[in-house]
Backbone as ProteinMPNN parsed JSONL, in Angstrom:
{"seq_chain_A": "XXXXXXXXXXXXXXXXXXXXXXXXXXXXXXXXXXXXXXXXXXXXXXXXXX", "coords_chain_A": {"N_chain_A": [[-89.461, -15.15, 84.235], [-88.273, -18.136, 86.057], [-89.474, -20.991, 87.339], [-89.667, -22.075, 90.264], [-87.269, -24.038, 92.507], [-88.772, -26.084, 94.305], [-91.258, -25.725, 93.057], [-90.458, -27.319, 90.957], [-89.785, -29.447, 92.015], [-91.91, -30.328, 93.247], [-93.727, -31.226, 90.843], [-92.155, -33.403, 89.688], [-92.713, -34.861, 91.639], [-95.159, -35.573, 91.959], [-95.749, -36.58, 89.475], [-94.466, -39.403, 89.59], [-95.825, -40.281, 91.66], [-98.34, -40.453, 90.534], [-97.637, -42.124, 88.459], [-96.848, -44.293, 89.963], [-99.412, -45.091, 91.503], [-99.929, -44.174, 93.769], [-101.953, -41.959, 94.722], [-103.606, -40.512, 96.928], [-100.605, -39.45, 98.247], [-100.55, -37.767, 95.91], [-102.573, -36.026, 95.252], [-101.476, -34.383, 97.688], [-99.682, -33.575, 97.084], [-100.112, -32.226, 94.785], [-101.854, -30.117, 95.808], [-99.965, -28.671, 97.673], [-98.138, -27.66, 95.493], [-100.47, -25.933, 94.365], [-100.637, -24.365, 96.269], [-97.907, -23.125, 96.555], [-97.761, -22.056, 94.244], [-99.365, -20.002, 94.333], [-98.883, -18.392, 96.212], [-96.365, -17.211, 94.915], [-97.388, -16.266, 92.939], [-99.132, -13.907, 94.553], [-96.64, -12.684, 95.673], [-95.412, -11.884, 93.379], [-97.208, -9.845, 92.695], [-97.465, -7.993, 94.803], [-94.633, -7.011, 94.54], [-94.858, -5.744, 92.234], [-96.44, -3.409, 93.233], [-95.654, -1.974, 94.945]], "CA_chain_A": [[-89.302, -15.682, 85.567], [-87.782, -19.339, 85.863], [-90.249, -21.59, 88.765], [-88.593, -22.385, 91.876], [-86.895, -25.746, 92.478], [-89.706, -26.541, 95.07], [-92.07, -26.29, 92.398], [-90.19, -28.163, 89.946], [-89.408, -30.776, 92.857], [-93.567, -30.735, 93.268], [-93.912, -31.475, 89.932], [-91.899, -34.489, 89.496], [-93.093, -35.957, 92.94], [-96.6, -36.103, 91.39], [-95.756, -37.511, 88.659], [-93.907, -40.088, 90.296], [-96.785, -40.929, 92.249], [-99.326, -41.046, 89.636], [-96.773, -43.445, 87.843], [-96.655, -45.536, 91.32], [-100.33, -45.206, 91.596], [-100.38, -43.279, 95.18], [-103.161, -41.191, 94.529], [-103.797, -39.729, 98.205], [-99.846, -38.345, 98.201], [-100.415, -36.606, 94.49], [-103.542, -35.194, 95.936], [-101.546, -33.489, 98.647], [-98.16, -33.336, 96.609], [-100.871, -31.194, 93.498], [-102.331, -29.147, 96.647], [-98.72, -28.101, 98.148], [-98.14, -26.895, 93.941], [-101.168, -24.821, 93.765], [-100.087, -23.123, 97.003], [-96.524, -22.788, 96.339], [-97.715, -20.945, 93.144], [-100.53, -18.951, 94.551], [-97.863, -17.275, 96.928], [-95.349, -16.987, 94.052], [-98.055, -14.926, 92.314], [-98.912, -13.227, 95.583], [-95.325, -12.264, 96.342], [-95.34, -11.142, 92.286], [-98.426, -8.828, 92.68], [-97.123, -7.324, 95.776], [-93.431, -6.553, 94.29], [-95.206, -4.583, 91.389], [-97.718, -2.552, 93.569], [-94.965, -1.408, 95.304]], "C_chain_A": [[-89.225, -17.209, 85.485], [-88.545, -20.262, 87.37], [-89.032, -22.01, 89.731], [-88.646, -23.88, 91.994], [-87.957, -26.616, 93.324], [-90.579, -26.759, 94.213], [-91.731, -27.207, 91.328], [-89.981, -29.649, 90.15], [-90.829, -31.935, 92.753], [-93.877, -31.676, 92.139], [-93.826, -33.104, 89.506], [-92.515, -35.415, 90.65], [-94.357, -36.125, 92.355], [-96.739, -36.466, 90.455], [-95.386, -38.979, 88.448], [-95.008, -40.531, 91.24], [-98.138, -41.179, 91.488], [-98.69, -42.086, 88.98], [-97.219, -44.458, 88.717], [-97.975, -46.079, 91.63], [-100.654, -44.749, 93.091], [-101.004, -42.089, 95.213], [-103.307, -40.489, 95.702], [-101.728, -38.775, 98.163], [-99.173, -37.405, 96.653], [-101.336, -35.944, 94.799], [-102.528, -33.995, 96.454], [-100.32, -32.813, 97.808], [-98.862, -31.668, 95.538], [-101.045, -29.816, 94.944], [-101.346, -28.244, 97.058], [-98.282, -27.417, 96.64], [-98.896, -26.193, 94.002], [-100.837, -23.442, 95.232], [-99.198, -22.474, 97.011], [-96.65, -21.614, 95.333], [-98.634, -19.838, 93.516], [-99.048, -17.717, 95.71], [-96.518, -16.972, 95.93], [-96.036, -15.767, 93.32], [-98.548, -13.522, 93.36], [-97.943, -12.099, 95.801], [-95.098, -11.242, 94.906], [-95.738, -9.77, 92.774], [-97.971, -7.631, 93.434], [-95.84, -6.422, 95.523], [-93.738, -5.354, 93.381], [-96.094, -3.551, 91.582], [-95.962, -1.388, 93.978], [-93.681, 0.215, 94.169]], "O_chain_A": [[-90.134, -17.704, 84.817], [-87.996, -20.057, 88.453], [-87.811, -22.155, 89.686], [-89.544, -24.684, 91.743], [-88.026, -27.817, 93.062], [-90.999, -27.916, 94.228], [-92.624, -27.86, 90.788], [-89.954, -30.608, 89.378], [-91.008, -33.127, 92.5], [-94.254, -32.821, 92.391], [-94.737, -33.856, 89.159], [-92.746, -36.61, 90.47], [-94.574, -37.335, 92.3], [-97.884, -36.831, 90.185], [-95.775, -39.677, 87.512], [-94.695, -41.67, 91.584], [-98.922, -42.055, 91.852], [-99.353, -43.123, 88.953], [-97.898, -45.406, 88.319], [-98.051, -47.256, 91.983], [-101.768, -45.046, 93.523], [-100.467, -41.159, 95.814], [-103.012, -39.335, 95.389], [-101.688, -37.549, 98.054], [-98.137, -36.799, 96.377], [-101.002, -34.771, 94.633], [-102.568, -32.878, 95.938], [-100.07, -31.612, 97.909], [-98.385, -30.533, 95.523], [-100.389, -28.774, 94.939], [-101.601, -27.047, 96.918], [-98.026, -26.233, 96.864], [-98.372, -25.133, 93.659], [-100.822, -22.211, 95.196], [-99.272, -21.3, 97.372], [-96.016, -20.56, 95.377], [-98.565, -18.768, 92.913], [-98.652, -16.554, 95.636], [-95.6, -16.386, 96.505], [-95.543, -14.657, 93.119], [-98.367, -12.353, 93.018], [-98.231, -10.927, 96.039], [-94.714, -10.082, 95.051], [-95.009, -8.847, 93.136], [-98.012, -6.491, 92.971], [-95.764, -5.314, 96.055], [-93.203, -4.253, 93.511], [-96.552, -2.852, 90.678], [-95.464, -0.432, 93.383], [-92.829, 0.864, 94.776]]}, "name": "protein", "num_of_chains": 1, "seq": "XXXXXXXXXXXXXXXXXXXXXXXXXXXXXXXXXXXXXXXXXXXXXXXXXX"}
């Protein structure tokens, strides 16, 4: 399974702000990543119950 461009977008934006030193939007940029993936695994879980 290949991550979704949103998370790959995530990715770079927080790295890009730890570079810049904007610490409060890598906070939220990391937070919006662990949700993006928690419903990626979610959406997994759910496809293989089925």
């Amino acid at each position: 399974m290949h991550p979704r461009p949103v998370a790959v977008r995530l990715h770079c934006e927080i790295a890009e702000c730890i570079r810049g030193g904007d610490r409060a939007r890598a906070e939220e940029a990391m937070r919006e990543l662990v949700a993006e993936a928690l419903e990626g695994t979610l959406s997994g879980l759910a496809a293989a119950a089925q």
